[in-house]
N, C-alpha and C positions, 0 to 999 in steps of 0.2 A: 366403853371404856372398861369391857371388861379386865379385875386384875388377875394375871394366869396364876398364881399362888392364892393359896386358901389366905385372903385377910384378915387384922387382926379385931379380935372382936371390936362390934362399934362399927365396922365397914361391909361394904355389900361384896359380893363375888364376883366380879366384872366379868370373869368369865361366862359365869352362866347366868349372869344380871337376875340373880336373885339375891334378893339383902339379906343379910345375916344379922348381926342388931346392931343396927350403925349408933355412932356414939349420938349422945343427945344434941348435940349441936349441929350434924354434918349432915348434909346430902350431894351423895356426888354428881350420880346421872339421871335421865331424865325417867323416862318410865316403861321403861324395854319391860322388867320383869316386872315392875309397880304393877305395868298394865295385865301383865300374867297374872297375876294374884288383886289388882287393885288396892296396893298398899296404900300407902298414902305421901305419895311421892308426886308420881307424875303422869301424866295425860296420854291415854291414846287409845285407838282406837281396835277393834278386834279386827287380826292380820297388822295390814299396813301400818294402821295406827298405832297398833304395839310395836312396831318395830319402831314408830319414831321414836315412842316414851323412851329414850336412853338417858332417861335424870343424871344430871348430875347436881348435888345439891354441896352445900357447904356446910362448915360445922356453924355455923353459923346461928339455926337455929336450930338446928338439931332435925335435920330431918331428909328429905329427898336423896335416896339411891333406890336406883332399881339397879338397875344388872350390870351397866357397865361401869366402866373400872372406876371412876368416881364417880357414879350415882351412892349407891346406898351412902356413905362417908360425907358428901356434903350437907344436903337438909336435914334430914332424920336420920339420914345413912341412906335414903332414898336419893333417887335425883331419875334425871329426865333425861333425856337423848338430845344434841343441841345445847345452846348452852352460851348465849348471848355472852357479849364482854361486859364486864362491868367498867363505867368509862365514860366523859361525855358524849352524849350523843353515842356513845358505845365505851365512854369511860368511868369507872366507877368511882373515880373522883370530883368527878362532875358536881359542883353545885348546884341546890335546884334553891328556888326562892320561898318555900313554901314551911311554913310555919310549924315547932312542933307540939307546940302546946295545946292545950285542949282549949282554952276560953282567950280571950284577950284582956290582957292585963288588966286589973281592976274594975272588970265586968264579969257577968254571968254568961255574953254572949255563945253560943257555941263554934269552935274553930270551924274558920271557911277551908273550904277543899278546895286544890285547883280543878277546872272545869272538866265535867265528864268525870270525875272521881268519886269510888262509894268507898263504902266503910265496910271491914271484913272483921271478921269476930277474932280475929288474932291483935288485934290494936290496933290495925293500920288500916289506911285507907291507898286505893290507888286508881289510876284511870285506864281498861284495858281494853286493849281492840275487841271493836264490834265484830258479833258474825265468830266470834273463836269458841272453841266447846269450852266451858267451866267444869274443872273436878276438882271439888273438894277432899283434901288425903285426910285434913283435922280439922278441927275447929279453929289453928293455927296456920295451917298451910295450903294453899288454893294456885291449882293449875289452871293453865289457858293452853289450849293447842290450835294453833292455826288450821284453816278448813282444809289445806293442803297436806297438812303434817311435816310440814318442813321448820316449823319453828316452836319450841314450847317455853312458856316465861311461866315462873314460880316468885310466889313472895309468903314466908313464913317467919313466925317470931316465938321464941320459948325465952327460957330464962339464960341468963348469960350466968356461964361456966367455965373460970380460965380466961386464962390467955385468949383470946380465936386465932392469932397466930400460930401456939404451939398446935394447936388444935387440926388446923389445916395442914401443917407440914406435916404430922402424923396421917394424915388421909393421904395425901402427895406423897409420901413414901411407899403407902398400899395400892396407890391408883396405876403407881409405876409397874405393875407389874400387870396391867392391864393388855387387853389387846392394841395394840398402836397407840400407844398413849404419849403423849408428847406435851410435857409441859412450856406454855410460852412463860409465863412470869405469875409470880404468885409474894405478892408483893401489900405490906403494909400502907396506908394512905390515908385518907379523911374522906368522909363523907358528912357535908354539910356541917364543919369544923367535929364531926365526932370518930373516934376512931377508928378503922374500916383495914379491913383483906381484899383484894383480887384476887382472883383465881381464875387463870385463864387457861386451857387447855384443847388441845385435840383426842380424838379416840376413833375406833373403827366399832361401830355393832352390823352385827349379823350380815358383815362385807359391806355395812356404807358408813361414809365418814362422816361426824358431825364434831360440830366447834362446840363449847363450852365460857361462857362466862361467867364468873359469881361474883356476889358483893355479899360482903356480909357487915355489918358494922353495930356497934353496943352504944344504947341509948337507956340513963338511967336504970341498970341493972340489967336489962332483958336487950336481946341480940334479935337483930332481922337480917332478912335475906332476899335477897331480888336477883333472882337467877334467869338464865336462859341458856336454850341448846340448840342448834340449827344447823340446820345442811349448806357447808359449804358456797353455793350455786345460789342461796339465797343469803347471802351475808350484807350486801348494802344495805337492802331492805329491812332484814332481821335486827340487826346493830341499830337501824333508823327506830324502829319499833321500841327495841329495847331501851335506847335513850328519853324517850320521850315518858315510856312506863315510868322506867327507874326515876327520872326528875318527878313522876306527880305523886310519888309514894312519899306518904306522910305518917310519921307516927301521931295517934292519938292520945 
């Protein structure tokens, strides 16, 4: 996703998916250029690998862009290549049933996680396929890249700043000028009744296509993010994956 004009600061360069200082809330793509430098964006591997990182992250917590057009700009201004829907089951309005408090009311018990779920030093806990490489960008933000490289999921949290709507339209106006970048809808909603963005999009890196999903939504002050980026040719699958991630993330 890279965008063909120099970005404004806060956003990455899609052209040459190298991020530039993405705003604090946003990562657009996945980790095309993350992986060039290993910022702290997104996952992949040397050659191939890199080429999938095409982060895209959201403003959401401020973080994930690497190179293309919306990487740096969503997560950190980093982001990943790929870039699941936010959605059930691939909508990012999807409610999950899972709890977000840390104890249960008028106990000291500690909150239960849904099954297969750990806890990540960003506040959150989530459950993520087995077998996927793990790359930690922060102590906030933590990638997964599938063994294939056809899929990378992101989940990050910082402090919320703003709107996250205006916040994303401002990346969405920088992403446009990306290589092939094509917005589907980028769109206000609820996640688990709290307030929540989509960010859905397409993008071209280094001649292959990948989809983009984001979520981002604010829970008592601080913003999180459950992103994903993928190749086309795997999207049942990917969107399957991603639904099921996105329902077991839990704030702490």
């Amino acid at each position: 996703m890279a965008t063909p004009g120099p970005p404004p600061a806060g956003t990455a360069n899609p052209a040459t998916h190298e991020p530039s200082s993405p705003p604090p809330d946003i990562s657009l793509v996945r980790s095309e250029a993350l992986t060039q430098r290993r910022p702290g964006s997104a996952l992949a591997e040397p050659s191939r690998s890199k080429r999938r990182r095409i982060a895209v992250g959201v403003a959401l917590g401020a973080v994930v862009v690497s190179g293309a057009v919306v990487a740096g700009v969503l997560l950190n201004g980093g982001g990943s290549p790929g870039g699941a829907k936010a959605g059930s089951g691939a909508s990012a309005s999807a409610s999950a049933s899972v709890s977000s408090s840390p104890t249960v009311e008028g106990t000291s018990r500690p909150q239960s996680l849904p099954p297969g779920a750990h806890r990540e030093a960003g506040g959150f806990a989530w459950a993520t396929p087995k077998g996927w490489k793990r790359d930690v960008k922060t102590g906030a933000e933590v990638h997964y890249t599938a063994p294939d490289g056809t899929q990378e999921l992101a989940a990050k949290s910082s402090l919320a700043r703003g709107d996250l709507m205006d916040s994303w339209e401002q990346s969405e106006q920088d992403a446009r000028q990306g290589a092939d970048y094509r917005k589907i809808r980028l769109e206000r909603t609820t996640f688990r009744d709290h307030p929540a963005v989509v960010w859905e999009y397409s993008f071209t890196l280094q001649g292959e296509p990948w989809h983009a999903r984001l979520l981002g939504f604010t829970v008592d002050g601080k913003s999180y993010q459950i992103n994903t980026w993928y190749r086309p040719e795997a999207e049942e699958r990917a969107l399957e994956t991603y639904g099921q991630v996105r329902d077991s993330f839990t704030v702490l």
